[in-house]
N, C-alpha and C positions, 0 to 999 in steps of 0.2 A: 110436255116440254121438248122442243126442237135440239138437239146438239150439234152442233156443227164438225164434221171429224176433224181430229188436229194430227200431228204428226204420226204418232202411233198408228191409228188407224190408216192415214194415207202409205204408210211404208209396209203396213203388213198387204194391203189390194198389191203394191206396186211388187213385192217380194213372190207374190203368187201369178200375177198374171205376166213378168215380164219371160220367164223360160217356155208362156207359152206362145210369146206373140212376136219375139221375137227375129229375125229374119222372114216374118209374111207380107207378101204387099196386099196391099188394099185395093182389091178389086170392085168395090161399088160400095154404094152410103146413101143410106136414108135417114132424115130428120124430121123433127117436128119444125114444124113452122117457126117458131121466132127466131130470130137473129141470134138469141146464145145457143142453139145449137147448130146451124145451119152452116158454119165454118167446118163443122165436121165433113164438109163434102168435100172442102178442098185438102183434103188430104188422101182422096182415091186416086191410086197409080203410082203410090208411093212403097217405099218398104222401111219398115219397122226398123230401126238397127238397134234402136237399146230403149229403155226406157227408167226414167231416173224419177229422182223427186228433189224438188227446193220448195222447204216447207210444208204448207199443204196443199203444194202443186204435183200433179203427175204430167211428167214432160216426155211425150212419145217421140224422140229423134225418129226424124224420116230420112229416108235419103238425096230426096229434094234440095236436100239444105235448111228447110223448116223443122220444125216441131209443132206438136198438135198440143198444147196446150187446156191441163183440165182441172178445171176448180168444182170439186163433189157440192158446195153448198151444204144444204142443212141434211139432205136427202138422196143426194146421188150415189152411185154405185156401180161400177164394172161387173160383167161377168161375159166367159168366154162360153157358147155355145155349140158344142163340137160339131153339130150335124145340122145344116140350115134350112129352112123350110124351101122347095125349088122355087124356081124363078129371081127376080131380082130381089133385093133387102129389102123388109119392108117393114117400120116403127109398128105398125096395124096388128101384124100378125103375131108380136111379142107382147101383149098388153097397152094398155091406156097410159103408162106412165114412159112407155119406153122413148126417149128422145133421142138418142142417135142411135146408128147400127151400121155398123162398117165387115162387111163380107170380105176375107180375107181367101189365099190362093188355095189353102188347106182346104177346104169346103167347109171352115167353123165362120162364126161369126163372132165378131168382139160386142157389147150391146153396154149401152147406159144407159139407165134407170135414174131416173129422180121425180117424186111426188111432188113434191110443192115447188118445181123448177128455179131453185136458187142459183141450182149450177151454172155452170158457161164454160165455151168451147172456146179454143181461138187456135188459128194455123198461122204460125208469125217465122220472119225468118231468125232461125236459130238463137237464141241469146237476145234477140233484140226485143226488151219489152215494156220500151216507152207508151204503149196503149194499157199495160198491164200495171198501173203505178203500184201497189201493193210488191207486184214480184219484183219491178222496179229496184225501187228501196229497201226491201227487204236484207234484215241483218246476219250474219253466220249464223252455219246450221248447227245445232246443240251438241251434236254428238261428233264435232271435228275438232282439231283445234285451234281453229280459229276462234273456237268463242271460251272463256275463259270467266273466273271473276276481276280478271284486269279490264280483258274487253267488253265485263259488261258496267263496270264503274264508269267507263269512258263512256258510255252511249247512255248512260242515266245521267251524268254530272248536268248539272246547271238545268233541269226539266224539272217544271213544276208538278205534273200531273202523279197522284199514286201511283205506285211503283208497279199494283196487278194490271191498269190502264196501259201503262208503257208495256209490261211485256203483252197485251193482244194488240199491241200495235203492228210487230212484228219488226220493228225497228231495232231494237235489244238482241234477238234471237231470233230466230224465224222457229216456224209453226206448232208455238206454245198456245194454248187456246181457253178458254173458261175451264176447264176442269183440271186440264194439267198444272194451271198458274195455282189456282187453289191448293194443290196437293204438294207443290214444290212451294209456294210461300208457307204452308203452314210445318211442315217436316225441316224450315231453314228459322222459325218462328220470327217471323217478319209477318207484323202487321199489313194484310194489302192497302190500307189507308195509307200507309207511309207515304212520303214523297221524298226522301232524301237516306241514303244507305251509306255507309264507309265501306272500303276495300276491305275489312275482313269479313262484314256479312255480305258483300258482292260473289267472295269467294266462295263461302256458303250456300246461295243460294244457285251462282250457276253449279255447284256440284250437284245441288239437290233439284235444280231442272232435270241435267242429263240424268238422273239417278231414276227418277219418275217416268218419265219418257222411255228410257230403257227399258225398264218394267213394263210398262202399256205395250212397248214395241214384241216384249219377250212372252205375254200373254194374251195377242193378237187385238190389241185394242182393248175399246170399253164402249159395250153394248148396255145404252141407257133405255134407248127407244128405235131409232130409225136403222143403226150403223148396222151396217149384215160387209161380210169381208165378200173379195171375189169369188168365192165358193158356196157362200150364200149362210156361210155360218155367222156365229154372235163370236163376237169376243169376249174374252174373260175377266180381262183386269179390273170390272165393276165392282168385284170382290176383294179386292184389293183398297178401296180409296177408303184414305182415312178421314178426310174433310169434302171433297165436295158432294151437297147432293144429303148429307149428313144432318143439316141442322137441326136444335133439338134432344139429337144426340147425345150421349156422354163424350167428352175428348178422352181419346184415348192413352194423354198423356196426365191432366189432371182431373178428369172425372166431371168438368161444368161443362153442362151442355153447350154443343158449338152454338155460334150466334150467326144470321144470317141476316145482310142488308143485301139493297141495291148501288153499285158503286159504277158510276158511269153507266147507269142504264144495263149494267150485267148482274144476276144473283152471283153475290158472294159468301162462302162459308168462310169463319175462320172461327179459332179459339181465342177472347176476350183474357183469357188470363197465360194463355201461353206465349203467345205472338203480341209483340211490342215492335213499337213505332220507333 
């Protein structure tokens, strides 16, 4: 089973590699051939000034005025290489999976990994990202306060679709993902079938977004299969989930095994007797 990293996971990569990439410019870059990674070239001759995250985006401000723009997909992965092999960067000399490699003034190398190339690159200038519609539209980030359970009633009202669809839209909240929605609808016991919520379980459940999120943030992720952090470790928070991934199970609130459908084409876990619509 593929995971795709959601928030937690992209904030612990961005917490580890920004103190080290920070002020380096980018002195050469190799890619793999297809077009999502091949924008990584236009960010050589740049320098690094900070590096943030919206959602499940890692956003590398340059000093160009762009940003290098990076979406992990199901597989992808940073890590920084302190010592580089000489001569120019080269994707060849890191592995078969390696798709970009950006040779920084330090003499390390920054390097992205991804197996089943889901990810994508893009150098856009700053803030502008009418090509990126996801980062686009994309709604407050969980852990600010801009998002709320008032803000998230308002961006549910009058939407048809179950309420776990709306939040991996990303419209709701930004980068809530299959396993987080599961573990924060069932800890707020809201059916994800549901399609329609009042302002006091809106309140509830954005508390028990940011509540889950936190945790994955605070036990470096959740390592199911592919996720490895910048340093090449598993995250912890696996240990942690109470619903997703569980089916079968006992719930650990009334003891009937969790129940598991497909809902919008995503595996969903939840508890039949505790979470109500």
């Amino acid at each position: 089973m593929l995971i795709m990293p959601e928030l937690p996971e992209v904030e612990t990569i961005r917490r580890q590699l920004a103190p080290l990439i920070q002020g380096a410019v980018i002195v050469g870059a190799d890619t793999h051939w297809s077009s999502k990674f091949t924008p990584a070239l236009d960010a050589v001759g740049a320098t690094i000034l900070n590096l943030s995250r919206r959602g499940k985006y890692l956003l590398f401000e340059l000093d160009d005025g762009n940003e290098l723009v990076a979406h992990l997909g199901m597989t992808g992965a940073f890590q920084i290489v302190a010592q580089h092999v000489a001569g120019s960067p080269s994707c060849a000399a890191h592995g078969p999976h390696t798709r970009a490699i950006w040779a920084l003034d330090d003499g390390g190398q920054l390097i992205f990994r991804d197996i089943r190339r889901f990810g994508r690159l893009r150098v856009v200038p700053a803030g502008v990202y009418e090509d990126i519609p996801t980062l686009l539209t994309m709604g407050p980030e969980p852990l600010s306060d801009a998002f709320s359970g008032r803000s998230l009633h308002a961006a549910l009202r009058g939407r048809s679709r179950a309420i776990k669809t709306q939040l991996l839209s990303q419209r709701p909240v930004a980068g809530v993902g299959n396993i987080y929605a599961d573990e924060a609808l069932f800890n707020a016991r809201i059916d994800p079938r549901a399609h329609r919520i009042g302002p006091e379980r809106c309140e509830v459940l954005a508390s028990q977004i940011k509540a889950v999120l936190q945790t994955g943030i605070d036990n470096g992720g959740t390592t199911l299969r592919d996720y490895v952090d910048a340093r090449g470790g598993e995250g912890g928070n696996q240990h942690e989930l109470v619903a997703y991934g569980r089916a079968g199970e006992p719930c650990i609130s009334c003891g009937n095994p969790l129940h598991s459908i497909v809902l919008d084409a995503r595996t969903t876990t939840f508890c039949r007797t505790c979470q109500r619509r």
